[in-house]
CHARMM internal coordinates of N, CA and C (Angstrom, degrees):
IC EDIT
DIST 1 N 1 CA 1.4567
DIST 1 CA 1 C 1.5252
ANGL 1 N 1 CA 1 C 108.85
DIST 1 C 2 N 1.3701
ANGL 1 CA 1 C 2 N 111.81
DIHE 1 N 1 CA 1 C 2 N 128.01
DIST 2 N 2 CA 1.6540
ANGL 1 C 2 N 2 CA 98.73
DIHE 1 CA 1 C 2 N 2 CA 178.43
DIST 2 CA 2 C 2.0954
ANGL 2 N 2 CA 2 C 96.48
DIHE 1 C 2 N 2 CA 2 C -118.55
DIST 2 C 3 N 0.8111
ANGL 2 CA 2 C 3 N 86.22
DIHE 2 N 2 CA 2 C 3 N 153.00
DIST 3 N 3 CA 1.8082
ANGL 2 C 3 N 3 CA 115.27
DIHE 2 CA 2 C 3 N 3 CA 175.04
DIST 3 CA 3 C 1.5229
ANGL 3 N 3 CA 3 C 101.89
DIHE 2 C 3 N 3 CA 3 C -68.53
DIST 3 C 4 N 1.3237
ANGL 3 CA 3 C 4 N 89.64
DIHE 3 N 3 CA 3 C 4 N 130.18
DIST 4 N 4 CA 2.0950
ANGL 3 C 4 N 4 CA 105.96
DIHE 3 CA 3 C 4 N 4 CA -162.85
DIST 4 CA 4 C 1.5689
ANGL 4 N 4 CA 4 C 87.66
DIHE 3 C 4 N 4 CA 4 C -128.16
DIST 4 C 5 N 1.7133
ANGL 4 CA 4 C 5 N 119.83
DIHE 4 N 4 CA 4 C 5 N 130.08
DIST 5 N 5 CA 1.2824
ANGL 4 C 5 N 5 CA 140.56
DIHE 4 CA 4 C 5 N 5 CA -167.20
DIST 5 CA 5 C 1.7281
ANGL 5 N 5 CA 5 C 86.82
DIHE 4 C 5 N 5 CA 5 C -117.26
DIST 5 C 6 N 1.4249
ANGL 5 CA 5 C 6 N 114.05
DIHE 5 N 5 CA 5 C 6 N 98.33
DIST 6 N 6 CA 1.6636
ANGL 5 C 6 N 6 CA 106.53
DIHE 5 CA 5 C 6 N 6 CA 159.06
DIST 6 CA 6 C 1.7091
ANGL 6 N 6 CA 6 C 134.82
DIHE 5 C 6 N 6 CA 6 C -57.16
DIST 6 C 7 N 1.3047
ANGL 6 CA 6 C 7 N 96.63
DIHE 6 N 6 CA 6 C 7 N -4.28
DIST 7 N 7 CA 1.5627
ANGL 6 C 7 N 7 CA 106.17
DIHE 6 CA 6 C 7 N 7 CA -178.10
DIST 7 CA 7 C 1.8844
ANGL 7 N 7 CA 7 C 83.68
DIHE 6 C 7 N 7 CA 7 C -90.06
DIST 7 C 8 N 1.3021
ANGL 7 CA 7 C 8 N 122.17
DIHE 7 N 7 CA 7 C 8 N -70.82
DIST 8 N 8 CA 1.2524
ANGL 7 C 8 N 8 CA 131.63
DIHE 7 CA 7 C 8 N 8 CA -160.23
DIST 8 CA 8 C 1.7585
ANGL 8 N 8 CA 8 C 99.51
DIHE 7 C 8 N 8 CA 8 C -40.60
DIST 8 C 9 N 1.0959
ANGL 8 CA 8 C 9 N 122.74
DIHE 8 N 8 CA 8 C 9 N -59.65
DIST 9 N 9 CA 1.4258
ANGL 8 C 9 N 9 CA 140.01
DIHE 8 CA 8 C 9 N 9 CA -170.80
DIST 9 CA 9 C 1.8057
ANGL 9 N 9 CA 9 C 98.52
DIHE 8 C 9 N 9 CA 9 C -59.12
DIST 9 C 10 N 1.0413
ANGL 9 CA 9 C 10 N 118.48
DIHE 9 N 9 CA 9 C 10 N -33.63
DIST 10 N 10 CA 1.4780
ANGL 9 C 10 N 10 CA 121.76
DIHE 9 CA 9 C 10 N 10 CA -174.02
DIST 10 CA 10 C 1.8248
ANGL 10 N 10 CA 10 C 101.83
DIHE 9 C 10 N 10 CA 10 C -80.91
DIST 10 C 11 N 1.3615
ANGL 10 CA 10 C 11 N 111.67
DIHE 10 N 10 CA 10 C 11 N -55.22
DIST 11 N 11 CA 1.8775
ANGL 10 C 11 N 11 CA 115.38
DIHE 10 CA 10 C 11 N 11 CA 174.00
DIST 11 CA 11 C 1.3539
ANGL 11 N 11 CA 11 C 106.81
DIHE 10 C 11 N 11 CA 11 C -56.74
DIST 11 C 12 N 1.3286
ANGL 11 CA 11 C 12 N 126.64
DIHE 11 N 11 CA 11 C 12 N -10.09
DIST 12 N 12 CA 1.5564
ANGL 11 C 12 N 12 CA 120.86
DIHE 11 CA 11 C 12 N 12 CA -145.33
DIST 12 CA 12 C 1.6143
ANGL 12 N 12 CA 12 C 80.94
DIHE 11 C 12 N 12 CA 12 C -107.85
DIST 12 C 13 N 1.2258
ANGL 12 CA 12 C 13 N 129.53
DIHE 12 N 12 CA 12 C 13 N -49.65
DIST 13 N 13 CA 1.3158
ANGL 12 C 13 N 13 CA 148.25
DIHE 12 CA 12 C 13 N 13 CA -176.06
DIST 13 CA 13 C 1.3778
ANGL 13 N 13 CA 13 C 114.02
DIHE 12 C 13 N 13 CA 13 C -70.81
DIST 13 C 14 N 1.4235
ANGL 13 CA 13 C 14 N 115.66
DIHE 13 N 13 CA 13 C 14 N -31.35
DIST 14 N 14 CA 1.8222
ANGL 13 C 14 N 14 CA 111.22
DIHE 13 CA 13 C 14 N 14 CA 167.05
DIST 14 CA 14 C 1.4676
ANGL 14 N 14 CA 14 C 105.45
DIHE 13 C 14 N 14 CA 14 C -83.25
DIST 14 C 15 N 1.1163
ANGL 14 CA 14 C 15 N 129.83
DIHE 14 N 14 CA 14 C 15 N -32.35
DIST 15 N 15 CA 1.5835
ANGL 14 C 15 N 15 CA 121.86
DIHE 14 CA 14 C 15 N 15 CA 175.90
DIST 15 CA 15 C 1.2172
ANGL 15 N 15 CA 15 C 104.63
DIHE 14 C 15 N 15 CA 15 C -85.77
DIST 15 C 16 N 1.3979
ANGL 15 CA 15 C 16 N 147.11
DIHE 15 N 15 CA 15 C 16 N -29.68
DIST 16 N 16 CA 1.6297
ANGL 15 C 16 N 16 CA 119.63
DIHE 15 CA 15 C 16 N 16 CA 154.83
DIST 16 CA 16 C 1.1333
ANGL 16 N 16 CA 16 C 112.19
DIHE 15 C 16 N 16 CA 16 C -56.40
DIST 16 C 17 N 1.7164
ANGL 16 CA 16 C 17 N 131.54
DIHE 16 N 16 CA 16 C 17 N -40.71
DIST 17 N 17 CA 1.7659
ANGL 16 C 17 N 17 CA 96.51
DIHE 16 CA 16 C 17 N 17 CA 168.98
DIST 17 CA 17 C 1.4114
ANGL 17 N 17 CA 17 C 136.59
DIHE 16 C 17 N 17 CA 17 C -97.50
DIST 17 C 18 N 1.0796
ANGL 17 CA 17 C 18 N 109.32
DIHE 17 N 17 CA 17 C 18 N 12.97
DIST 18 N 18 CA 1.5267
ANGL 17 C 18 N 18 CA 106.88
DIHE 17 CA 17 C 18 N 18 CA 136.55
DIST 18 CA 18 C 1.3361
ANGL 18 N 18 CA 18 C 149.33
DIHE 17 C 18 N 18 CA 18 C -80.22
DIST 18 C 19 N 1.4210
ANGL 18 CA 18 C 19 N 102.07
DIHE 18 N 18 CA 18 C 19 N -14.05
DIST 19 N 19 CA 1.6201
ANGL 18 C 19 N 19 CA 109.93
DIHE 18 CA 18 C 19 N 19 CA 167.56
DIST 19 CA 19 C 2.0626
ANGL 19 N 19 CA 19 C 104.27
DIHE 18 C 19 N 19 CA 19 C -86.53
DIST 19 C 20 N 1.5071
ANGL 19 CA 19 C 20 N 112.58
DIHE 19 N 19 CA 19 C 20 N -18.93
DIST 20 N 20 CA 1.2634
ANGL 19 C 20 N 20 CA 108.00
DIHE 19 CA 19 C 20 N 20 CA -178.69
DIST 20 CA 20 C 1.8850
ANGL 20 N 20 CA 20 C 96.21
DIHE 19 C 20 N 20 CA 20 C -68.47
DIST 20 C 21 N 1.1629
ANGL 20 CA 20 C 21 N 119.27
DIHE 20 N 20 CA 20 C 21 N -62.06
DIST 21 N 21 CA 1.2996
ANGL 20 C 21 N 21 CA 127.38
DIHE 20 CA 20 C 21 N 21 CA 167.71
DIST 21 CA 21 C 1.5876
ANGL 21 N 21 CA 21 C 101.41
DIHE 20 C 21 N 21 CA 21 C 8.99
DIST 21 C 22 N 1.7229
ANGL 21 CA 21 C 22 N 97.17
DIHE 21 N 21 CA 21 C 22 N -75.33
DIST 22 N 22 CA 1.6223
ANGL 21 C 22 N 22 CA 120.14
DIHE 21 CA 21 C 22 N 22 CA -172.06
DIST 22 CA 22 C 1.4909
ANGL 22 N 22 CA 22 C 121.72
DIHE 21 C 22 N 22 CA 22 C -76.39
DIST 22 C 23 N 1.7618
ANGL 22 CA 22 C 23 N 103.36
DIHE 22 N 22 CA 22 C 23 N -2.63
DIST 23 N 23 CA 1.4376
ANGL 22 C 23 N 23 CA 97.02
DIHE 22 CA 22 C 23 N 23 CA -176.78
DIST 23 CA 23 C 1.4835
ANGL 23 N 23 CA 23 C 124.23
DIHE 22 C 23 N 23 CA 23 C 82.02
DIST 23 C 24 N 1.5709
ANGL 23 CA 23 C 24 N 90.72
DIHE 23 N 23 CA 23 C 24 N 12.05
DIST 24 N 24 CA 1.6872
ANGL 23 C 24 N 24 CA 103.35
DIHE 23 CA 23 C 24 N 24 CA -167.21
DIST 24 CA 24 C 1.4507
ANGL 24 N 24 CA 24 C 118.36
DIHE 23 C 24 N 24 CA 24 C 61.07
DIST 24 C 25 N 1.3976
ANGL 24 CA 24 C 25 N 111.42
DIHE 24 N 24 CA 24 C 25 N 24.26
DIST 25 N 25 CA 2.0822
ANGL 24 C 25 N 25 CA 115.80
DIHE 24 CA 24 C 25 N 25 CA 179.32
DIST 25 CA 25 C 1.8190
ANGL 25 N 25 CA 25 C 91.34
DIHE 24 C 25 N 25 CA 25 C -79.18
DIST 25 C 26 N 1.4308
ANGL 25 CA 25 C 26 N 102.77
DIHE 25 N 25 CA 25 C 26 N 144.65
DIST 26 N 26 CA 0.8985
ANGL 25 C 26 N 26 CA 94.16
DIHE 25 CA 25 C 26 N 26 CA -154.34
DIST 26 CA 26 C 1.9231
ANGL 26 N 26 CA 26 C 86.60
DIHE 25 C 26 N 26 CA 26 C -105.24
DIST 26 C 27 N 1.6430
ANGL 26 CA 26 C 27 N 100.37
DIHE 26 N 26 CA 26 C 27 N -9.11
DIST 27 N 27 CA 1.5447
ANGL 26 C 27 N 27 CA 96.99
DIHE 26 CA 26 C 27 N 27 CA -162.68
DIST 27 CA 27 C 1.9911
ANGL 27 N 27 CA 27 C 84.97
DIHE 26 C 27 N 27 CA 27 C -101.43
DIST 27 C 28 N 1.3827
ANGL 27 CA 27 C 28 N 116.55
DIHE 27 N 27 CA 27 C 28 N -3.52
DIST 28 N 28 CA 1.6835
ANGL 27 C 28 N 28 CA 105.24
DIHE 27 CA 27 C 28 N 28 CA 169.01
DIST 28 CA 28 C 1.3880
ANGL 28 N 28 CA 28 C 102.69
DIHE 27 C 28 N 28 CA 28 C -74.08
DIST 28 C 29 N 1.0044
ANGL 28 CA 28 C 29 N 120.88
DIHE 28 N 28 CA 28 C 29 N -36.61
DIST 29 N 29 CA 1.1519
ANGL 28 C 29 N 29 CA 137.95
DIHE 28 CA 28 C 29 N 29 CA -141.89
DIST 29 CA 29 C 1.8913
ANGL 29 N 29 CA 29 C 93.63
DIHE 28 C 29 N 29 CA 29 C -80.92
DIST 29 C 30 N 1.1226
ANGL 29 CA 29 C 30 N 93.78
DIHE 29 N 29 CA 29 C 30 N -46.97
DIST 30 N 30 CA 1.7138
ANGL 29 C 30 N 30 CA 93.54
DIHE 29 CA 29 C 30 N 30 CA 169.06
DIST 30 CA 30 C 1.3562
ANGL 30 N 30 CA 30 C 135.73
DIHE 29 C 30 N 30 CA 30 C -96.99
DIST 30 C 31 N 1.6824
ANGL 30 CA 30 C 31 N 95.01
DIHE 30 N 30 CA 30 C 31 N 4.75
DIST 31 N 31 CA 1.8096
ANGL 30 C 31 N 31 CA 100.28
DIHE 30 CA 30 C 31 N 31 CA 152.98
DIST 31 CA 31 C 1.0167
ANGL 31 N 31 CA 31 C 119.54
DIHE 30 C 31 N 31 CA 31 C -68.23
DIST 31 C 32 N 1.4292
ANGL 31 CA 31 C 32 N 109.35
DIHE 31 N 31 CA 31 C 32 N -47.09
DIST 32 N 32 CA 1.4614
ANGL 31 C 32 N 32 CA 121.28
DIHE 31 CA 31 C 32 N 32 CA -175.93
DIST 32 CA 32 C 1.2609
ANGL 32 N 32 CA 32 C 120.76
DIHE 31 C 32 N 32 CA 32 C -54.13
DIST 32 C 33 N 1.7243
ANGL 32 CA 32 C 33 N 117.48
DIHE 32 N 32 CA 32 C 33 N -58.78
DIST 33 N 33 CA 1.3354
ANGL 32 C 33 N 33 CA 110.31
DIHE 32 CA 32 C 33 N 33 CA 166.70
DIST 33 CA 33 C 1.7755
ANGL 33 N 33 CA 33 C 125.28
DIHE 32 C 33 N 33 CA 33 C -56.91
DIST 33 C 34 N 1.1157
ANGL 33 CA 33 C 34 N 104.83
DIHE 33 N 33 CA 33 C 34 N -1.06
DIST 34 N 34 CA 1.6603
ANGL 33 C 34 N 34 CA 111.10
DIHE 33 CA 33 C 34 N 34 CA -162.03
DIST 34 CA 34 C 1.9634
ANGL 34 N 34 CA 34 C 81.24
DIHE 33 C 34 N 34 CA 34 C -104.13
DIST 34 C 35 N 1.1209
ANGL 34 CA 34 C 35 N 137.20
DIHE 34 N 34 CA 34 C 35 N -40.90
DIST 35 N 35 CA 1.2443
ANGL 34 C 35 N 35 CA 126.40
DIHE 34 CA 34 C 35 N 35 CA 174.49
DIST 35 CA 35 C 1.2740
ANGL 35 N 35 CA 35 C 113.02
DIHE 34 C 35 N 35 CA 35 C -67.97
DIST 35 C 36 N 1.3658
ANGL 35 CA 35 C 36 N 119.90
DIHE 35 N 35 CA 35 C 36 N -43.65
DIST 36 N 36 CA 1.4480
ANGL 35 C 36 N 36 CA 120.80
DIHE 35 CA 35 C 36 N 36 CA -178.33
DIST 36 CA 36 C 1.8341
ANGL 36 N 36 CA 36 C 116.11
DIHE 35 C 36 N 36 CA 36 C -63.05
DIST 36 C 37 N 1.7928
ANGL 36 CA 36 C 37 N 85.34
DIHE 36 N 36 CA 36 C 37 N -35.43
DIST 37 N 37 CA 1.8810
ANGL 36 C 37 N 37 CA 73.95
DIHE 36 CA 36 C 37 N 37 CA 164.84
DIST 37 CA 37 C 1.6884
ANGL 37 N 37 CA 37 C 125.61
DIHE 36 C 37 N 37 CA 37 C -83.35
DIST 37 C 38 N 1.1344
ANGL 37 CA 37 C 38 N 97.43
DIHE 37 N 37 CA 37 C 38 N 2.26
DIST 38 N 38 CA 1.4799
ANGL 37 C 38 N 38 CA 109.49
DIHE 37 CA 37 C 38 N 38 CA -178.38
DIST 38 CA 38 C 2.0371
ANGL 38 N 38 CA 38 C 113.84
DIHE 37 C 38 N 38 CA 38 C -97.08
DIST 38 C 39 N 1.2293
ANGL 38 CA 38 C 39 N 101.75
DIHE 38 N 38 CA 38 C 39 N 16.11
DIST 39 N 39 CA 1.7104
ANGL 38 C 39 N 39 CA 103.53
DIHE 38 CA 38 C 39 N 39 CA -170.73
DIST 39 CA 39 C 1.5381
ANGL 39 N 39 CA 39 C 74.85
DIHE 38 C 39 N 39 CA 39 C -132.30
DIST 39 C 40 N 1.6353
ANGL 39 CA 39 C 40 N 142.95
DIHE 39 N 39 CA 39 C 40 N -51.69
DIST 40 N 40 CA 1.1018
ANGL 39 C 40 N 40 CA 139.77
DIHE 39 CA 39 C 40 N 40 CA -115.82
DIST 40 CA 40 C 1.4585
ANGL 40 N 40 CA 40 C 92.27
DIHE 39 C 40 N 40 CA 40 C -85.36
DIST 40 C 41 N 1.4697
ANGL 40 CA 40 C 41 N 140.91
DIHE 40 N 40 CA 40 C 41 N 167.39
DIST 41 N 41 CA 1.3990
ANGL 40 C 41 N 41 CA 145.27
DIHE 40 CA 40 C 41 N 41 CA -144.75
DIST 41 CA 41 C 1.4193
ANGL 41 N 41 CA 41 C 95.31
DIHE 40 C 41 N 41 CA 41 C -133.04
DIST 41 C 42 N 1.6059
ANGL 41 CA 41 C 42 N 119.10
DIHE 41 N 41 CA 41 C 42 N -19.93
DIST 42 N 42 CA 1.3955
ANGL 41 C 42 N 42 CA 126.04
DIHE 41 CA 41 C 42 N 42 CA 170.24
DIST 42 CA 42 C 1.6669
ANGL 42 N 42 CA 42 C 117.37
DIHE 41 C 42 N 42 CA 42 C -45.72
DIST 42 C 43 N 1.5060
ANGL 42 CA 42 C 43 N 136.63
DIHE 42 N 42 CA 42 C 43 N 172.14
DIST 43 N 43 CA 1.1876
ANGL 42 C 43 N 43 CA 128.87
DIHE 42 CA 42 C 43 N 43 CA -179.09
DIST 43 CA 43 C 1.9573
ANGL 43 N 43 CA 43 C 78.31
DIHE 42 C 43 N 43 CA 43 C -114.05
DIST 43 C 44 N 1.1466
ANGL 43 CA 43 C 44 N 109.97
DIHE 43 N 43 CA 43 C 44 N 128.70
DIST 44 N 44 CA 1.5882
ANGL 43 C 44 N 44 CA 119.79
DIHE 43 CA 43 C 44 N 44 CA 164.74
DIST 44 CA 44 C 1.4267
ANGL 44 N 44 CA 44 C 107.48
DIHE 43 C 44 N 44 CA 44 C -76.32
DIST 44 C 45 N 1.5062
ANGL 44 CA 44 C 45 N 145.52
DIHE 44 N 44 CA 44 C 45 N 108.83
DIST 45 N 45 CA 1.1061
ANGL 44 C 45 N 45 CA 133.86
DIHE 44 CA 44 C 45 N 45 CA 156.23
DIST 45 CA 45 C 1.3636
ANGL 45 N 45 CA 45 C 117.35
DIHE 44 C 45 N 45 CA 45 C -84.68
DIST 45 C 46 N 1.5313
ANGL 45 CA 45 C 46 N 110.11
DIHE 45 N 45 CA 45 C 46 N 118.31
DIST 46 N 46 CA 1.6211
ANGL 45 C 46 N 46 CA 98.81
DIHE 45 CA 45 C 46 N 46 CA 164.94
DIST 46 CA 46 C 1.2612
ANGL 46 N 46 CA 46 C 131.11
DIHE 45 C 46 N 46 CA 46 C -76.59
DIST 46 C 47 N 1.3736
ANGL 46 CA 46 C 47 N 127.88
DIHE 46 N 46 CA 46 C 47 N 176.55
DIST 47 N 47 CA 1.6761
ANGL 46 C 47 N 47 CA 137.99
DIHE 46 CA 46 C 47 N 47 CA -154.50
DIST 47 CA 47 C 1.2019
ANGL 47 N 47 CA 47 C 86.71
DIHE 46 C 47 N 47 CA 47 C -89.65
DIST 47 C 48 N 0.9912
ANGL 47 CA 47 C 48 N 143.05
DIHE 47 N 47 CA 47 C 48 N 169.49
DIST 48 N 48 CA 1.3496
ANGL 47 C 48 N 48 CA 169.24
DIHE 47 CA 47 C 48 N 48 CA 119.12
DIST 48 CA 48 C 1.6944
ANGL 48 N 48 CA 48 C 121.86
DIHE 47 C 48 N 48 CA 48 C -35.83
DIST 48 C 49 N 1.2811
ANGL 48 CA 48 C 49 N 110.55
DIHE 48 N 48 CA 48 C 49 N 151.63
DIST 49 N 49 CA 1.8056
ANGL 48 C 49 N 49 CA 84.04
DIHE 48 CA 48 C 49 N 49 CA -172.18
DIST 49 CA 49 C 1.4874
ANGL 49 N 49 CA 49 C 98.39
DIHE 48 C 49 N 49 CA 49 C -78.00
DIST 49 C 50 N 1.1549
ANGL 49 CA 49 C 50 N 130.18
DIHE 49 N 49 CA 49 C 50 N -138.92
DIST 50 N 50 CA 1.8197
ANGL 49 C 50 N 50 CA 137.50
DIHE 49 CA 49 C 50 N 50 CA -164.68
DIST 50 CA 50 C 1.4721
ANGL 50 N 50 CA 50 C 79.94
DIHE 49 C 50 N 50 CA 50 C -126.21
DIST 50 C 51 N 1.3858
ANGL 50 CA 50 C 51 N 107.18
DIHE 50 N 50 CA 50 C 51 N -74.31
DIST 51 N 51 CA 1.2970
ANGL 50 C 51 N 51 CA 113.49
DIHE 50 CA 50 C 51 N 51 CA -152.25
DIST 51 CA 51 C 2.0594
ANGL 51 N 51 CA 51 C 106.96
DIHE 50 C 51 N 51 CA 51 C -114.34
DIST 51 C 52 N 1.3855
ANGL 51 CA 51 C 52 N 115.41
DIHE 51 N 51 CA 51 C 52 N 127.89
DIST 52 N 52 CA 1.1409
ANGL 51 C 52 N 52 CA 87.50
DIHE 51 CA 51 C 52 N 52 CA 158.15
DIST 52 CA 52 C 1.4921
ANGL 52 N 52 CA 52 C 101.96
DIHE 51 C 52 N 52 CA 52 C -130.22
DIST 52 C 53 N 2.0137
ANGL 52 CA 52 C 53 N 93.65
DIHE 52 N 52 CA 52 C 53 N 165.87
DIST 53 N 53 CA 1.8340
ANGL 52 C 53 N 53 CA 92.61
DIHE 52 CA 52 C 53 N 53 CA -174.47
DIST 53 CA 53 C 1.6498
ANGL 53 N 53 CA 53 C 116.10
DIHE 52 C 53 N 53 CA 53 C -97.64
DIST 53 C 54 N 0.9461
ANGL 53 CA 53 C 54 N 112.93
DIHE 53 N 53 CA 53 C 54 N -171.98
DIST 54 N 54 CA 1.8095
ANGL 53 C 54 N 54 CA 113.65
DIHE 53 CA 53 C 54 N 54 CA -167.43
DIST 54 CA 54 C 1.8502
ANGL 54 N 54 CA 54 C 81.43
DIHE 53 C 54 N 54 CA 54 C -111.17
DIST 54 C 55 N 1.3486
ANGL 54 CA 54 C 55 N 90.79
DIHE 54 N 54 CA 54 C 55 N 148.43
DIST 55 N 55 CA 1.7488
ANGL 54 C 55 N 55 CA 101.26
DIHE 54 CA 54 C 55 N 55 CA -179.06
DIST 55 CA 55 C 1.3769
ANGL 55 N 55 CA 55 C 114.77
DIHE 54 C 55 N 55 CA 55 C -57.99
DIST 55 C 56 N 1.5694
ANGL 55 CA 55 C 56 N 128.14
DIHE 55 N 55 CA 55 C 56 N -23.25
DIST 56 N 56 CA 0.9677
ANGL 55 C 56 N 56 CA 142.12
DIHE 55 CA 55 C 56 N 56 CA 153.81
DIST 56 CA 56 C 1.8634
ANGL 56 N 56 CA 56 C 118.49
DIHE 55 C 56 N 56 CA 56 C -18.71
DIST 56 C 57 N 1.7827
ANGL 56 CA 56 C 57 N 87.62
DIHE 56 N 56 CA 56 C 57 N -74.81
DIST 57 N 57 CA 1.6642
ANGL 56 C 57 N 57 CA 113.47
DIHE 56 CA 56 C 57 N 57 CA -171.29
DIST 57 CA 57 C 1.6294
ANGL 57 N 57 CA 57 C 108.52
DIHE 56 C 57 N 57 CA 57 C -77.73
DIST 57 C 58 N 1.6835
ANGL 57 CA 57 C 58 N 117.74
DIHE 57 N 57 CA 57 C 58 N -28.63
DIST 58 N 58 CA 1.3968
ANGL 57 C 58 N 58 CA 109.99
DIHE 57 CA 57 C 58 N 58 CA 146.45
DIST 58 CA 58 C 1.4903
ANGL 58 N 58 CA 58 C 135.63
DIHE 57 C 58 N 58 CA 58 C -7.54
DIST 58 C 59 N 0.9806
ANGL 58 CA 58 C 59 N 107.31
DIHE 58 N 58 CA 58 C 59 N -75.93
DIST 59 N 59 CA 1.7533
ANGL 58 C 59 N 59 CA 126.79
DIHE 58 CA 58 C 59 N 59 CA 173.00
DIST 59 CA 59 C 1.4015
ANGL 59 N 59 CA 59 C 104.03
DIHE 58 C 59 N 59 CA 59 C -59.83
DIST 59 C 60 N 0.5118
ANGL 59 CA 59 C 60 N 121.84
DIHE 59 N 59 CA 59 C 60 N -42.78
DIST 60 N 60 CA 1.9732
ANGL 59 C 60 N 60 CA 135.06
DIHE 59 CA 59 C 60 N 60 CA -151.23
DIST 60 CA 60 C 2.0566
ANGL 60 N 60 CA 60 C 90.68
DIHE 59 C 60 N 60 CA 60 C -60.86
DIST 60 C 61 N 1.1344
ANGL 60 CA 60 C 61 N 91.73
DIHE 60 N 60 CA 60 C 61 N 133.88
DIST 61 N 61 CA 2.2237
ANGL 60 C 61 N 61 CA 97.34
DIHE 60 CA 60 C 61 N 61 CA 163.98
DIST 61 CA 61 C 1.3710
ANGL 61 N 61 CA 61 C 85.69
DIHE 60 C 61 N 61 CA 61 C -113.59
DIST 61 C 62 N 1.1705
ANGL 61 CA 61 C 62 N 98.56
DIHE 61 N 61 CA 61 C 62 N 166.07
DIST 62 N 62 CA 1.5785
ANGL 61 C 62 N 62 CA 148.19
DIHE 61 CA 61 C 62 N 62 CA 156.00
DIST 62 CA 62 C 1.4435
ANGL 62 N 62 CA 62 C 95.98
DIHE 61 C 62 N 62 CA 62 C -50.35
DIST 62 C 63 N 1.3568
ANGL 62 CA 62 C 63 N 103.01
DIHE 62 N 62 CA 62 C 63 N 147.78
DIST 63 N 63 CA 1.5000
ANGL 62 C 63 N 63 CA 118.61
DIHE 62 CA 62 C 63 N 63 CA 172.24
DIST 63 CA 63 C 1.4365
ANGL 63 N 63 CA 63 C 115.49
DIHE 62 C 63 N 63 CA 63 C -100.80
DIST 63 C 64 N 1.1623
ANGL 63 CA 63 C 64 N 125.51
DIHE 63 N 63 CA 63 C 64 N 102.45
DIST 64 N 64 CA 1.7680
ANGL 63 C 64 N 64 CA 124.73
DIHE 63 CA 63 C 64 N 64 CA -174.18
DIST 64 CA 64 C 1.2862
ANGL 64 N 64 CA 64 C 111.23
DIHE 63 C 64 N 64 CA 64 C -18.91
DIST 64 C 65 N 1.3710
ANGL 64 CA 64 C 65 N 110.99
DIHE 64 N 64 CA 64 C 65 N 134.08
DIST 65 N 65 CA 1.8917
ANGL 64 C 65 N 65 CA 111.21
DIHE 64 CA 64 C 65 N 65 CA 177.00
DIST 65 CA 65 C 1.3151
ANGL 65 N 65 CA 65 C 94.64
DIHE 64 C 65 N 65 CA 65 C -74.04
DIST 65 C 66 N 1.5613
ANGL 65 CA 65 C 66 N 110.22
DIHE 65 N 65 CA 65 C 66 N 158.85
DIST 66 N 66 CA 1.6139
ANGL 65 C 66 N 66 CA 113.02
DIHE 65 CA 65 C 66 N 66 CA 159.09
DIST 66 CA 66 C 1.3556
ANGL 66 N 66 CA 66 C 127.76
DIHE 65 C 66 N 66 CA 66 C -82.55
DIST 66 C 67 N 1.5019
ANGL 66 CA 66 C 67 N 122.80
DIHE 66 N 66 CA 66 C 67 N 135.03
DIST 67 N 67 CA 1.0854
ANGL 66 C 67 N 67 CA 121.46
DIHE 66 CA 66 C 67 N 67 CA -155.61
DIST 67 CA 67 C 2.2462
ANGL 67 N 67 CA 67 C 97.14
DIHE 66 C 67 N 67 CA 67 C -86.79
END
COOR INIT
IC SEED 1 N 1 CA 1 C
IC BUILD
């Protein structure tokens, strides 16, 4: 028996029909949201990166893995 979340089953079910909308394209699928943020009156804040490097570590490669 597994444990069923009615909220989860309800989000899970509005984003399958909106990707049916698109046919499941995954790059329509992000015009659309990319137009909708482009009409929307909201201020979009973007994320932040995770990580950033010092101009230092810029330059810097990777050290070959060992084979």
């Amino acid at each position: 028996m597994s444990w069923r979340d009615p909220i989860v089953e309800e989000v899970r079910r509005a984003r399958d029909a909106y990707a049916k909308q698109f046919n499941y394209d995954l790059d329509a699928i992000y015009r659309d949201l990319k137009a909708k943020e482009r009409q929307s009156t909201q201020r979009v804040v973007p994320c932040p990166p995770t990580c950033q490097k010092t101009p230092d570590q810029q330059n810097m490669t990777k050290p070959a893995m060992p084979s």
